[in-house]
C-alpha positions in Angstrom: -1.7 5.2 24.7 -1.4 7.8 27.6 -2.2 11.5 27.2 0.1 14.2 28.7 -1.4 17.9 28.9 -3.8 19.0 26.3 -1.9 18.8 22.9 -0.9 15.6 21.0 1.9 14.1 21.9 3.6 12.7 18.9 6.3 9.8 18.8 8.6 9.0 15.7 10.0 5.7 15.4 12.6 4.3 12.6 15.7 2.7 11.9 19.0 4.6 11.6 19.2 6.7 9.2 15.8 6.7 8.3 14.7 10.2 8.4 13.0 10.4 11.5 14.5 14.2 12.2 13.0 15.2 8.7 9.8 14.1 9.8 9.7 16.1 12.7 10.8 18.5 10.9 8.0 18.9 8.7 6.1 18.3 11.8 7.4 21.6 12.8 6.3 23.5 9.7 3.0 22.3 10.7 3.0 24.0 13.7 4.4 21.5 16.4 7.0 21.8 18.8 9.8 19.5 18.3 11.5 17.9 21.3 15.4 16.5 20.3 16.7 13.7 22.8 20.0 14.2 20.6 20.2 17.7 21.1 19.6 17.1 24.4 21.8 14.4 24.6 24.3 16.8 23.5 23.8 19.7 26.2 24.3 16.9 28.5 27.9 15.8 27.1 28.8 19.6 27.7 28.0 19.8 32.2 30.6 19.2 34.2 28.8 17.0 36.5 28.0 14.2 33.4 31.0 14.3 31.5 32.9 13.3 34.6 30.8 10.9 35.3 31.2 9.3 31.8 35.0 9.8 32.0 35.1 8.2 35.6 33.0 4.8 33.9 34.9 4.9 30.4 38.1 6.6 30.8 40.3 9.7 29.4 40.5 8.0 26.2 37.0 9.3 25.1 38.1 13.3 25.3 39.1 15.2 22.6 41.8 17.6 22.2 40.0 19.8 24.3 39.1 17.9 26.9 35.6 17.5 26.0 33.8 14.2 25.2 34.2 12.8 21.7 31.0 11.5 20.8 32.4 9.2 18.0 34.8 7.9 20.6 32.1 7.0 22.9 29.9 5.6 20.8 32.8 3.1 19.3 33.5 2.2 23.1 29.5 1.5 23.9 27.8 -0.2 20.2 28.9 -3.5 20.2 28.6 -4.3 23.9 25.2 -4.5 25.6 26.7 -4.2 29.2 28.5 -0.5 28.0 25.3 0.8 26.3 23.3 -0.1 29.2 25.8 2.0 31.6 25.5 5.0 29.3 21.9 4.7 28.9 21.4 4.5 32.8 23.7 7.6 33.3 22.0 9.4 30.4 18.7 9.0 30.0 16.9 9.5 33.5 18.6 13.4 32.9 17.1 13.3 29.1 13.9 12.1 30.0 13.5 14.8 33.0 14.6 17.5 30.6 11.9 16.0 27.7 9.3 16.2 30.9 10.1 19.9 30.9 9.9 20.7 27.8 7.1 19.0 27.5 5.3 21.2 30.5 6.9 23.8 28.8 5.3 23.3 25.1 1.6 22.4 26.4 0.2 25.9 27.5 1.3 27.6 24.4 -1.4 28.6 22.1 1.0 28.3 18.8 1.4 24.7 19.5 -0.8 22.4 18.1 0.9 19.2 18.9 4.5 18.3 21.0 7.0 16.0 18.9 9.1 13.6 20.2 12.1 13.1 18.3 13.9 10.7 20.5 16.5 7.7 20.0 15.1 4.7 21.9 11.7 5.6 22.8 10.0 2.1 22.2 13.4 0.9 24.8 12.8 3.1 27.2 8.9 2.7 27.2 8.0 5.9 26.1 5.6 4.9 23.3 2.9 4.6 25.8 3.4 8.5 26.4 3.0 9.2 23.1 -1.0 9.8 22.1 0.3 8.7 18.2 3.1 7.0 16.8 4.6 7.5 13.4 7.0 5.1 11.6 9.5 6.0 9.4 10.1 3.4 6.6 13.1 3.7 4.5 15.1 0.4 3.0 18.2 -0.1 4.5 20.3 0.6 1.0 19.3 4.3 1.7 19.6 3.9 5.2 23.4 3.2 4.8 23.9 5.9 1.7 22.9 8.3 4.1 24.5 6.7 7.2 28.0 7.1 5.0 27.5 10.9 4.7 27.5 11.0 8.8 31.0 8.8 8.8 29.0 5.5 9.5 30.4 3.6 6.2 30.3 0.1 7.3 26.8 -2.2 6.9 28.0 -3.8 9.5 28.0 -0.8 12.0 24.4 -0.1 11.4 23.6 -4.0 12.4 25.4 -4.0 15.7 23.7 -0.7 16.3 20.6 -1.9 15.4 20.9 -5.3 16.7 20.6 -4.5 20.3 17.0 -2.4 19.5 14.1 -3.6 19.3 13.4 -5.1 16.0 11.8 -2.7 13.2 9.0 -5.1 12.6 8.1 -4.8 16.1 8.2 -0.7 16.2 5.9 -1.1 13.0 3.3 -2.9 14.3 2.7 -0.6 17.5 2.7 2.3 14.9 -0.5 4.2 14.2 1.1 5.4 10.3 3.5 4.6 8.5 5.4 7.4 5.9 7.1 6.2 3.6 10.9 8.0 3.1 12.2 6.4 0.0 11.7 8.9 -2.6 11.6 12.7 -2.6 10.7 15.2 -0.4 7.9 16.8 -1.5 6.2 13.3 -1.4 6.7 12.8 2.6 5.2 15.9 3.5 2.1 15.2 1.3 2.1 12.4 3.6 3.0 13.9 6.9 0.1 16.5 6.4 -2.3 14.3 5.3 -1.6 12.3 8.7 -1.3 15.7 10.9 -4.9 16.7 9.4 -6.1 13.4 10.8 -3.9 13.7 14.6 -5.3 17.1 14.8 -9.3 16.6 13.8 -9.2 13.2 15.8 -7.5 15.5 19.1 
């Protein structure tokens, strides 16, 4: 796995709904610096430049109310159809990726830092495990998964499996993990893990 700058670089990987952003958020209690390809993805939705862009490719049917891009809308027009998804992705993610590369620079001088998190939605698709200098896997059965996919608005099983369906498969993210935390029970339990991994990612750096 490659190295960028001085400071671990940290990768999460998980199903939906797994808990992957609770894990990097104890991350960040530990001192790390948390990089969100959601948030990011977000800030993107908002420029002028990508949301016409988007509207130009999948139409006026997408916008809310106010004009802005509906990101429930969106994703019901791109999950389901490989050809869609891979149109967003190639509209989105070269921008998300430049900004993660900032942020990144950004993050690696700062003494307060002890390690960079990335917190990002597709990494092993888009090849950036082999930036990451340690991979963490999320494990969480997919009952749970769903119980907490139904608090977001995501209340069909089925939904998750499209979703899921054209990723690569969670055995495969597994196996190129270098721990595995298990997120089936409280929390108090996944940051004994977390830390105990952490100690190990920061003594082995």
């Amino acid at each position: 796995m490659g190295t960028l700058g001085k400071k671990p670089v940290i990768g999460i990987l998980g199903g939906m709904y797994s808990g992957k952003s609770t894990v990097a958020a104890e991350l960040a209690k530990l001192g790390c610096a948390v990089i969100d390809g959601d948030s990011i993805s977000h800030q993107l939705l908002e420029e002028k430049d990508v949301l016409k862009k988007i509207v130009r490719v999948f139409g006026k049917e997408i916008l809310d109310g106010k004009g802005k891009i509906s990101r429930s809308a969106l994703a019901n027009r791109v999950f389901g159809d490989p050809a869609k998804l891979e149109t967003l992705t190639g509209i989105l993610h070269p921008l998300i990726m430049a900004r993660v590369e900032q942020l990144i620079a950004q993050c690696g001088p700062q003494p307060a830092v002890r390690a960079i998190v990335l917190d990002i939605p597709l990494l092993v698709e888009i090849g950036w495990e082999k930036r990451c200098d340690h991979i963490i896997f999320v494990d969480c059965v997919p009952p749970l998964r769903l119980e907490r996919a139904k608090k977001t608005g995501v209340f069909e099983a089925d939904h998750l499996k499209i979703r899921e369906n054209l990723q690569i498969s969670l055995d495969k993210k597994k196996r190129i993990a270098d721990n595995i935390v298990d997120n089936n029970s409280d929390l108090s339990g996944l940051s004994k893990q977390i830390a105990c991994i952490f100690s190990t990612i920061v003594d082995k750096g």
